[in-house]
Every structure is written in C-alpha cells, then in structure tokens.
C-alpha positions as CSV (number, residue, x, y, z in Angstrom):
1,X,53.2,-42.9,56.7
2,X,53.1,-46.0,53.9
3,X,55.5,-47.1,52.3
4,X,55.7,-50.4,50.6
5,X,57.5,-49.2,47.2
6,X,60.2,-51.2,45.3
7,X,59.2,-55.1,46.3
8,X,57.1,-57.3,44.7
9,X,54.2,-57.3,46.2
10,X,51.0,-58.3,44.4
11,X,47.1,-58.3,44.3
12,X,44.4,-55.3,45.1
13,X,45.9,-52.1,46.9
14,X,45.6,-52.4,50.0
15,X,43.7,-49.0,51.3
16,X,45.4,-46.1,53.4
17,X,44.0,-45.5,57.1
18,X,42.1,-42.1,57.3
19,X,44.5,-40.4,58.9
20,X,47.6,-41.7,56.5
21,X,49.6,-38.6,55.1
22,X,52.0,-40.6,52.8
23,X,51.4,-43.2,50.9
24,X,53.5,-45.2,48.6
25,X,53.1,-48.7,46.8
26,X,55.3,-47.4,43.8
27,X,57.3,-50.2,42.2
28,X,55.2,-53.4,42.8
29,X,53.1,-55.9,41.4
30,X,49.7,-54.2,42.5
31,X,47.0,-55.0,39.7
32,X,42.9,-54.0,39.7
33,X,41.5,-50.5,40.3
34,X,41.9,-48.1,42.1
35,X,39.2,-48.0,44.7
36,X,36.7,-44.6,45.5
37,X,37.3,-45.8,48.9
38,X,40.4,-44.4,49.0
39,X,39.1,-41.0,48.8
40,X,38.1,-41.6,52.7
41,X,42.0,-40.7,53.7
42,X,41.4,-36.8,53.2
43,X,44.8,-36.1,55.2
44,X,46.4,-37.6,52.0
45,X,49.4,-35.1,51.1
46,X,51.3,-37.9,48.9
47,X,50.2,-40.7,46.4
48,X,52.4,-42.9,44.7
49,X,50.7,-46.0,42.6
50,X,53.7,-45.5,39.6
51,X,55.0,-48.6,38.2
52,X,51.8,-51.3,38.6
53,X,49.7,-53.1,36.6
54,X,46.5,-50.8,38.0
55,X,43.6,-50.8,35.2
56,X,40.5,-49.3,35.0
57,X,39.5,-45.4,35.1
58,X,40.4,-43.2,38.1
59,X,37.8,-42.2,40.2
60,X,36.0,-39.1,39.9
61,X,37.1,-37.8,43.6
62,X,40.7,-38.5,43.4
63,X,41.5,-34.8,42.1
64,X,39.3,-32.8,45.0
65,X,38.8,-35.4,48.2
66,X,42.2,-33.5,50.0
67,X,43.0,-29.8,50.4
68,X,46.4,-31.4,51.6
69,X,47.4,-33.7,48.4
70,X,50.5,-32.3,47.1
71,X,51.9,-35.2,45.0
72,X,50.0,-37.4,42.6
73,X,52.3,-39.7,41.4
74,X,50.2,-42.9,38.4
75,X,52.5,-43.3,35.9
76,X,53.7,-46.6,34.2
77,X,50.4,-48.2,35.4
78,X,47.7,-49.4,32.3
79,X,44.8,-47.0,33.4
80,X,42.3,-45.8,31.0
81,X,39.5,-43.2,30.4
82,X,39.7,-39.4,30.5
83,X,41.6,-37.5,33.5
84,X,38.9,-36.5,36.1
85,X,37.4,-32.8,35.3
86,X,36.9,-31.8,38.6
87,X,40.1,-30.0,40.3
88,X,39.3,-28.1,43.1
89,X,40.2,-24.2,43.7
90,X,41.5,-25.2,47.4
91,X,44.1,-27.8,46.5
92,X,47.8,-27.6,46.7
93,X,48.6,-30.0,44.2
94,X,52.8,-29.6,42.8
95,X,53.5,-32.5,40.8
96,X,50.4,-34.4,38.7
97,X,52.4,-37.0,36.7
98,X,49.9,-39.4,34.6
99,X,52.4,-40.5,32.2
100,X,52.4,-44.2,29.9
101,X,48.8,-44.7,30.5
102,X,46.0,-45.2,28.2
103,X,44.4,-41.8,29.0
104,X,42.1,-40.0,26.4
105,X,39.4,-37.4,25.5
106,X,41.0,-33.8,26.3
107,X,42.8,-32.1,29.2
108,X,40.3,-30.8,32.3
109,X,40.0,-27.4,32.1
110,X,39.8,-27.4,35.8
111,X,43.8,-27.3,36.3
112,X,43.7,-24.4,35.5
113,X,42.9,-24.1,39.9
114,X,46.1,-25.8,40.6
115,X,47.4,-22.6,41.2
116,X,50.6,-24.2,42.8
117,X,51.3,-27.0,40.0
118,X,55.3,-26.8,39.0
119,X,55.3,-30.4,37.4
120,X,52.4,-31.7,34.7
121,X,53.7,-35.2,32.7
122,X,51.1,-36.4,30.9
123,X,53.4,-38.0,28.2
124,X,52.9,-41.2,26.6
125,X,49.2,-41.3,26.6
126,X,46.1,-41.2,23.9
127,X,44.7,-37.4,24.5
128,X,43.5,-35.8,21.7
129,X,43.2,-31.8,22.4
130,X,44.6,-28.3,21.1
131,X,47.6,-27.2,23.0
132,X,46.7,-26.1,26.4
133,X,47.7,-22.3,25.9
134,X,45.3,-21.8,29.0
135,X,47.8,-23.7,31.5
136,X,50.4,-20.6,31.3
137,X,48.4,-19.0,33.5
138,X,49.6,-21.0,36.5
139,X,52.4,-19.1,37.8
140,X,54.3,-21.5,39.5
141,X,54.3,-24.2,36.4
142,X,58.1,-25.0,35.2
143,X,57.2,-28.5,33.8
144,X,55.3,-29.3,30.8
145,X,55.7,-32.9,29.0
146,X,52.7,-33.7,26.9
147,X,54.7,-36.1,24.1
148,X,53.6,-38.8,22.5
149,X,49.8,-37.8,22.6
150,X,48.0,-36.5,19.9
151,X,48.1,-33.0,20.3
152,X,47.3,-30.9,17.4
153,X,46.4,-27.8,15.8
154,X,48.3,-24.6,15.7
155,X,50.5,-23.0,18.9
156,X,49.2,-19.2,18.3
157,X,50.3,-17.2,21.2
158,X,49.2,-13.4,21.2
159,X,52.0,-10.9,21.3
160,X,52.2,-9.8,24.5
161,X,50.6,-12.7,26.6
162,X,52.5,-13.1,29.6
163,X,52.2,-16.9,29.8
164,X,54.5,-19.6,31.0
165,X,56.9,-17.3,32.4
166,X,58.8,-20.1,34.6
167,X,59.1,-22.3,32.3
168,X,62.4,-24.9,31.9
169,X,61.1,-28.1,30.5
170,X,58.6,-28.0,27.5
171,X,58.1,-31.2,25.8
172,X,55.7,-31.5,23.0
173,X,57.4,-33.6,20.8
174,X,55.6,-36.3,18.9
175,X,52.3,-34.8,18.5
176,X,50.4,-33.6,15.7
177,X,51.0,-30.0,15.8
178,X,51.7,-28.0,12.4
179,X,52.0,-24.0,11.4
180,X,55.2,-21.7,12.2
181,X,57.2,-21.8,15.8
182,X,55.6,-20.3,18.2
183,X,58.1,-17.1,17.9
184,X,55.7,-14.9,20.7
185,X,55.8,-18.5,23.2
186,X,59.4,-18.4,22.9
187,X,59.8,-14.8,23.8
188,X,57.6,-15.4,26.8
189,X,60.1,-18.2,28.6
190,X,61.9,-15.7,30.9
191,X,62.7,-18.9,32.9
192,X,64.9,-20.2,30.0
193,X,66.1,-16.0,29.6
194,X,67.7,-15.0,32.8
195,X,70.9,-17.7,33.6
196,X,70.6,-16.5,37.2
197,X,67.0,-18.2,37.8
198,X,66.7,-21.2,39.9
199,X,70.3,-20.5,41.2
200,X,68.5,-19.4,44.8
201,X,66.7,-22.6,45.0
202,X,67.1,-25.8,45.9
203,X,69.4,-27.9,43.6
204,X,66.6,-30.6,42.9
205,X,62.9,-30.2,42.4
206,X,62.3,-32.1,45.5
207,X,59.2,-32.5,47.6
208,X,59.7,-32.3,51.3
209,X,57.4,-32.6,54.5
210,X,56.9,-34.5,57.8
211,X,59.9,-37.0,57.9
212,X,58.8,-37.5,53.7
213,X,60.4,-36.4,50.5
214,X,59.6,-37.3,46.7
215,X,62.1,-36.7,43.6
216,X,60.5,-36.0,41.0
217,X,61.7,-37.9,37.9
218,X,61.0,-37.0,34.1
219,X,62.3,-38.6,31.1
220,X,63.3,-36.6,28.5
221,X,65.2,-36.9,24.9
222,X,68.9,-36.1,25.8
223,X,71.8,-35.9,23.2
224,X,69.7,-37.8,20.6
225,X,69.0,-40.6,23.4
226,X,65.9,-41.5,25.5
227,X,67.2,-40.2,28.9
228,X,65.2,-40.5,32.2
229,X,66.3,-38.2,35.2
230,X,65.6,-39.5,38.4
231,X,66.2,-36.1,39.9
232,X,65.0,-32.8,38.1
233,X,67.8,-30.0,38.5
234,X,66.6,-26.3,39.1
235,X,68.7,-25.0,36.4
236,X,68.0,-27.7,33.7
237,X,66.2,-26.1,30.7
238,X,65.1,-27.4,27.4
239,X,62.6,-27.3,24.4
240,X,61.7,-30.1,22.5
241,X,59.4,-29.9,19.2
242,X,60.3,-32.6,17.3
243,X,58.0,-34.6,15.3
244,X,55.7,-33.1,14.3
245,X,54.2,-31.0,11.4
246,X,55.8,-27.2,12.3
247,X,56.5,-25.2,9.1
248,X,58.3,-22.1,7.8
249,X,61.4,-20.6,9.7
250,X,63.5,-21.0,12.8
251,X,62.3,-17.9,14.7
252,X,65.7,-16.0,16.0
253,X,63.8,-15.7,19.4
254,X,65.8,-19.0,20.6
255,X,69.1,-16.9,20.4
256,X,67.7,-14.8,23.6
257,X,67.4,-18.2,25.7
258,X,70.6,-17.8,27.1
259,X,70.1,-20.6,29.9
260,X,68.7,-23.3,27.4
261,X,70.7,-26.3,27.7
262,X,69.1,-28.7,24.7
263,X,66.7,-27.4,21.9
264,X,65.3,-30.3,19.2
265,X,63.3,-29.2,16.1
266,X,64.1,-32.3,14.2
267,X,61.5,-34.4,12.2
268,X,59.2,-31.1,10.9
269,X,59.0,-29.2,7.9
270,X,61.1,-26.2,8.7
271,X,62.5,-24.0,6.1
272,X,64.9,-20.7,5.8
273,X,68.7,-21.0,7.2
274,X,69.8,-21.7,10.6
275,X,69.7,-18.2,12.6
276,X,73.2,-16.8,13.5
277,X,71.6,-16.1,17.2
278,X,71.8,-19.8,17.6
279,X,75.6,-18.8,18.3
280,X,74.2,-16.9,22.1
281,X,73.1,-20.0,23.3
282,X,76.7,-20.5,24.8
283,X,75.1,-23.3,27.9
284,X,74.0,-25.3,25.0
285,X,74.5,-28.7,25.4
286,X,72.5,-30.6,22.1
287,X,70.7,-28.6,19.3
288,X,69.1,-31.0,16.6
289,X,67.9,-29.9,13.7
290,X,67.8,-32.9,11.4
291,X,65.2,-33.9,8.7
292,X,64.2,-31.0,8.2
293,X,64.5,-29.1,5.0
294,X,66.8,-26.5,6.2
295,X,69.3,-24.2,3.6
296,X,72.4,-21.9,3.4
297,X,75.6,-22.4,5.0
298,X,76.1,-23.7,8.6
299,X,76.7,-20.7,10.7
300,X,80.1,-20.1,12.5
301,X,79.1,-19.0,15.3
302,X,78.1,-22.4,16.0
303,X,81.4,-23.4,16.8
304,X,81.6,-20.8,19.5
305,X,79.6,-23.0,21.6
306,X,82.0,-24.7,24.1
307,X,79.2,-26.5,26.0
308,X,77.8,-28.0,23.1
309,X,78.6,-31.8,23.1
310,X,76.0,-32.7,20.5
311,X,75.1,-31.8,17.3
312,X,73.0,-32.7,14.5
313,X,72.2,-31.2,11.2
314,X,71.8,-34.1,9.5
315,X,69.3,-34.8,6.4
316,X,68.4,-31.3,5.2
317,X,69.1,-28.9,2.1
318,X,72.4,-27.1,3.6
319,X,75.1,-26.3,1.1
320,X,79.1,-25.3,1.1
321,X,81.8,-26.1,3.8
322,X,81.4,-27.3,7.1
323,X,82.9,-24.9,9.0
324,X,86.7,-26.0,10.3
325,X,87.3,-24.4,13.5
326,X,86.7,-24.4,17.3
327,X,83.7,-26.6,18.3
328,X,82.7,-27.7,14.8
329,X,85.5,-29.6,13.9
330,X,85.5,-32.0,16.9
331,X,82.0,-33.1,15.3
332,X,81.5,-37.0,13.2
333,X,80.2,-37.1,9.6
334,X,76.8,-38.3,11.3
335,X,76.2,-35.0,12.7
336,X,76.1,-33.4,8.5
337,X,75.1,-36.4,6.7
338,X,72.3,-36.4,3.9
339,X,73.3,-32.7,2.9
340,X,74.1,-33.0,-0.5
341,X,75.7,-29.9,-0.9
342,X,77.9,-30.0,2.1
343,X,81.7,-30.6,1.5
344,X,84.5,-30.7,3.5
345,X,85.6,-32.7,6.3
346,X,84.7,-34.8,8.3
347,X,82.7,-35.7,5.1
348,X,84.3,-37.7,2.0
349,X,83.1,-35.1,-0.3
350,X,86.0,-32.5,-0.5
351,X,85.6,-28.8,-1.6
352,X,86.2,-27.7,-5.3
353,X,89.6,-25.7,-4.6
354,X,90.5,-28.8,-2.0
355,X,91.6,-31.0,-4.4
356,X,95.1,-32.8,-3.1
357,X,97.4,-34.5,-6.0
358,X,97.3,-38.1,-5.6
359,X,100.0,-40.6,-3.9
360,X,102.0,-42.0,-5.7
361,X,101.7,-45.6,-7.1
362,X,103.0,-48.4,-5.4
363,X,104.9,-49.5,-8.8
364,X,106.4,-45.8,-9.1
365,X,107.3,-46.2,-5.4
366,X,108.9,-49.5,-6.1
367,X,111.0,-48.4,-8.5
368,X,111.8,-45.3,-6.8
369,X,112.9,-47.3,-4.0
370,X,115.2,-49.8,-6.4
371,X,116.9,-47.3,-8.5
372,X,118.2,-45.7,-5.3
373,X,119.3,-49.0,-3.9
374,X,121.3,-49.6,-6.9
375,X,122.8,-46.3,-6.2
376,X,123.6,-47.2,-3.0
377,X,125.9,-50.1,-4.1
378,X,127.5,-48.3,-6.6
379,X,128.7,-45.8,-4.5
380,X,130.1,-48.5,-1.8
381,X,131.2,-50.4,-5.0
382,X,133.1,-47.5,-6.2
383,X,134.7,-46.3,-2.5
384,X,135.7,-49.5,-1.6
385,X,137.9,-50.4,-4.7
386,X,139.4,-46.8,-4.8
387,X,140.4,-47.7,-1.0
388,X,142.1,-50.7,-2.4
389,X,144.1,-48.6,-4.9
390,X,145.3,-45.5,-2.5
391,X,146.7,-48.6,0.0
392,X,148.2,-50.5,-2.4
393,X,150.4,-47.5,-3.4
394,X,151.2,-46.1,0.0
395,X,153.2,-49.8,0.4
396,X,154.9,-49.3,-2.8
397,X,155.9,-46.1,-1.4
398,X,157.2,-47.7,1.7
399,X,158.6,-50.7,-0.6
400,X,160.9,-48.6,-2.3
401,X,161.9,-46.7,1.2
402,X,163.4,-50.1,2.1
403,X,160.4,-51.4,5.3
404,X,160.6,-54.7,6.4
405,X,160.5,-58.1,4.6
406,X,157.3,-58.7,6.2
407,X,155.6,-55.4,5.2
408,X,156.5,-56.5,1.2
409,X,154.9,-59.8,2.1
410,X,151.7,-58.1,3.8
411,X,151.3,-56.2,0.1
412,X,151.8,-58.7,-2.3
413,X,149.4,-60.3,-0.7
414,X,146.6,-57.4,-0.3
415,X,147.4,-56.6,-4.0
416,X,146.6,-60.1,-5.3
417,X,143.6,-60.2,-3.3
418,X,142.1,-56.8,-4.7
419,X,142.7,-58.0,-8.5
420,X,140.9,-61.3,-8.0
421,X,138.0,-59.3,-5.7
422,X,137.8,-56.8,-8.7
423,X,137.4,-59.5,-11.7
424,X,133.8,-60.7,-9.9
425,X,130.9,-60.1,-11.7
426,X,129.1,-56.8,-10.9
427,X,126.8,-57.4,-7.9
C-alpha cells in the first residue's frame, strides 16, 4: 500500500512497486504525465491521481494492464485526449471517475465489458457523442453523470428494453440533448421504483479490501445548489435533465418513481401541465421545473408532499391560484415567480374575488382618534361637576339638621370652590 494523498507534495509521480495493490497521491501538487511505466504494477486494485495538475493523454494500457483494478479514480486533474478504447472483458473495474478534465472524441464502446461497473462520472469534460443507451446493459451500473459534455441527439429507448434497471443517480444535465422525455427510460428505473432497494446493503457506496477502503464522492445539483457528497448513500436517488433542449410533455412515468428523492427538468422547452402523479412522489425532496414553458394550474397534490423542502416553478406559463394548503403554502414568492397568470399569496398579485377594502387613512384615523378624546373629557367634565352638586346638597341637608359649626365651615368652603372651578373656560 501507497498512500501519500492530502499534502502538498509536488513534481512527477513517483511510480508504484510491482507488487503495490493501493495506490493513492490524490490531493497533491503532482504535475506531468502520467507515465506507461506504471502499467508494470499489474497487482494494481486501486488508483487515485484526483485533485493534481496531471497533463497530457492517458496511456493506452491504463484500462486493461490489471485483471485486479477495481477503482480508477483522475478527476480534477487537466488531462486531455479521448478515454482509452480498449477495456478488457476480464476486468473488475467498479468506480471509473474521469470527471473536470479536458477529455474528448466519444465514449469507448469497450465499457460495455465492465460488467461490474456501479459508478461512471465523466462530468465536466469536452465529449461529444449520442447518449450511451448501450451502457444499460451493465447490470450492476447505479451511477451515471455525464453533465456538462456535449452530449446530444435524441434519448429513444425502445418499449420494452430492459436497460438500466439499478439505476439511482442519472445526470445528464447540461448537454445538448433535444426531443420528448424519455417516457420508456423512465419506466425502466426499477432502482428509483421499489423504496425497499438498497435497504439490504451497505449504507454508503464504499469500496473495501485488504486493510483499504475508498468513498466514492459525486457532486451533484441539490435543492437548486451545487452540492458535492463525499459519501454516496444506497438509497439516494435522483434525475437530472436540466439544460438542455427536451420538448413536448412531462411524461406521467415520474409519478411511479416512488423512491426518487430530487427530479430537475428546468432550463428546456417543455410544454403541457404539470402531471398530478407528481403528487406519489411522497420521498421527494426538490422538484424544479423552472424556465420552462409549462401551463394550467399548479396541482394540489403537490402539497401532499411532506418531504419536499424545495420547490421551483418559477418562469413558466402557469395560470390561477397557488394552491393554500399543506406543503405549498410554507413555499417563498421565488419558488412561482415570472408566472404571469399566477395570483395569490405568497405573490403580490391577489386573486379577482380576494380583493380586501383598504385601511383607513391616517387623517381619518386622526380624527377618529380626537373626536373620541374630546368625548372622553366631556364625559369626566360632565361627572365631575354633577359630583360637586349632589355634595353640596347632602351638607345643606345636614346644615339644616343642626351638624357642627365646623361641618357648615367645611361646605361654604367646598361650595365656593366649585362656582369659581365651574366659571373656567372649557378645557
């Protein structure tokens, strides 16, 4: 075993003995090519040169020197040319990740022998081909990330092609593709079908062997956000299709992918109304569908979707009220902006019928608020002097039952006070 990942080491790579089973330099300063001399270490069962400054084209034997190499790890490295054609029938290769190179030309048809492949990132690179409809034969495949290529031509899957079948993560976002959704594809992705898949498996997709273990990372858009996962769960499904060139309808085929945690269609050219079988999708976490050109109402069934956490219908054609309960209403105005024809909150634009009667003015309210406090005195105004009066007579009344000299004094005095405290000017 080698492994010098994660410092900062620099210059050529330094080569592997013959009989090295693991190697690593992931995470350095490593620069140059990579050498045909490594091909000489056939016990190799685990590559790593990610994250370098390697140049130059791979060479030809790096895909078929081992009948051991399980993991071949390049990405974020600066290498160039087409991917080598030659992938032997006898390797066990699991995870090929070529990812933010400078790859180009089309995709070997020879992978098509890597009968145990689960993981294939070739995002982030220059290749130009059709979509590899070829690679759902691989029966073991559950990863495919081929964005920001360019990709293009129609997806035309034959009813009744049983291809892909484990499929959870299918990113082909950013390409050049055009025509309808794949409808017959999506029918095919029993992996993203059956919630129950994956739960008798290892949480991660994790590489193990002699005293050695890889995570297999994958970056991914998440929630309308650039996310990358440093480990891969079992049970973590998603499609992504955005930008790119797909017309017509939303097939109602997605409403059977009852384990599909995030589905993005946004930036195409997609038509017809959001399908109510959207609502089944109940371990939906995102669902994107802006700029699109999308009509009709916004389904209700939407809001039955507990898990869902982000939403975004955002620049379309849809029309009438967003819908007010459960799930939908916890929702921004970003999620339903550029809509014309939408109404109701959380927008500004309220619903004819919705119509509340203004506040009233601050003047109106001012006055309101004086005339009652004008009241107000004039009632204490009033209570006060009739006090005066009703006591000033109940001592007359005791006057003339004889009370003491200093009870007649006590009211003469009370009574001259009350006639000079009633000749004051109104208040």
């Amino acid at each position: 075993m080698i492994d010098l990942s994660n410092n900062m080491f620099g210059g050529q790579i330094p080569l592997p003995s013959p009989i090295t089973f693991y190697y690593s330099i992931a995470s350095n300063n490593i620069t140059g090519k990579i050498p045909s001399l490594m091909c000489n270490a056939t016990w190799l069962g685990f590559i790593d040169l990610s994250n370098n400054g390697l140049t130059g084209s791979l060479p030809q034997c790096i895909t078929n020197f081992s009948t051991y190499l399980s993991i071949l790890d390049l990405q974020m490295n600066h290498l160039e040319g087409t991917i080598p054609q030659s992938f032997s029938s006898k390797n066990c290769l699991t995870t090929l990740d070529l990812s933010q190179n400078w790859f180009e030309g089309v995709l070997p048809r020879s992978l098509v022998n890597c009968t145990n492949l689960e993981i294939l990132d070739l995002s982030s690179n220059r290749i130009e081909d059709t979509f590899p409809r070829w690679l759902g034969k691989l029966p073991e495949l559950k990863v495919v990330i081929l964005r920001s290529n360019n990709f293009n031509g129609l997806l035309n899957i034959s009813k009744g092609d049983l291809i892909f079948l484990k499929l959870r993560i299918l990113d082909l976002s950013d390409n050049n593709f055009g025509g309808p959704l794949p409808a017959n594809l999506i029918m095919n992705l029993r992996g993203m079908k059956n919630t129950t898949i994956g739960q008798h498996e290892p949480l991660y997709m994790t590489w193990f062997s002699i005293g050695a273990f890889y995570e297999n990372t994958v970056t991914v858009m998440m929630k309308g956000q650039e996310t990358k996962l440093v480990k891969i769960l079992t049970i973590f499904t998603t499609i992504d299709l955005s930008y790119n060139s797909f017309q017509g309808d939303i097939p109602e085929t997605f409403g059977h992918l009852h384990s599909l945690v995030g589905l993005n269609l946004s930036y195409n050219h997609l038509t017809g109304s959001i399908p109510l079988t959207l609502g089944n999708l109940t371990n939906l976490g995102w669902l994107d569908l802006s700029s699109n050109m999308l009509s009709g109402g916004i389904p209700t069934t939407l809001g039955d979707l507990a898990s869902l956490g982000y939403l975004n219908l955002s620049n379309n054609r849809l029309i009438g009220q967003i819908p007010q309960d459960k799930q939908l209403s916890t929702f921004s105005s970003n999620s339903f902006g550029g809509n014309p024809g939408l109404c109701g909150t959380p927008l500004s634009k309220a619903c004819l019928g919705d119509a509340q009667p203004p506040p009233p003015s601050s003047s109106s309210t001012l006055d309101h608020e004086g005339h009652g406090s004008r009241f107000k005195w004039k009632v204490v105004w009033i209570g006060y002097s009739s006090g005066i009066i009703i006591g000033i007579s109940i001592a007359y009344i005791a006057l003339e039952m004889r009370k003491p000299k200093w009870l007649m004094q006590g009211v003469r005095m009370l009574e001259g006070s009350a006639a000079e405290w009633m000749e004051k000017p109104k208040r």
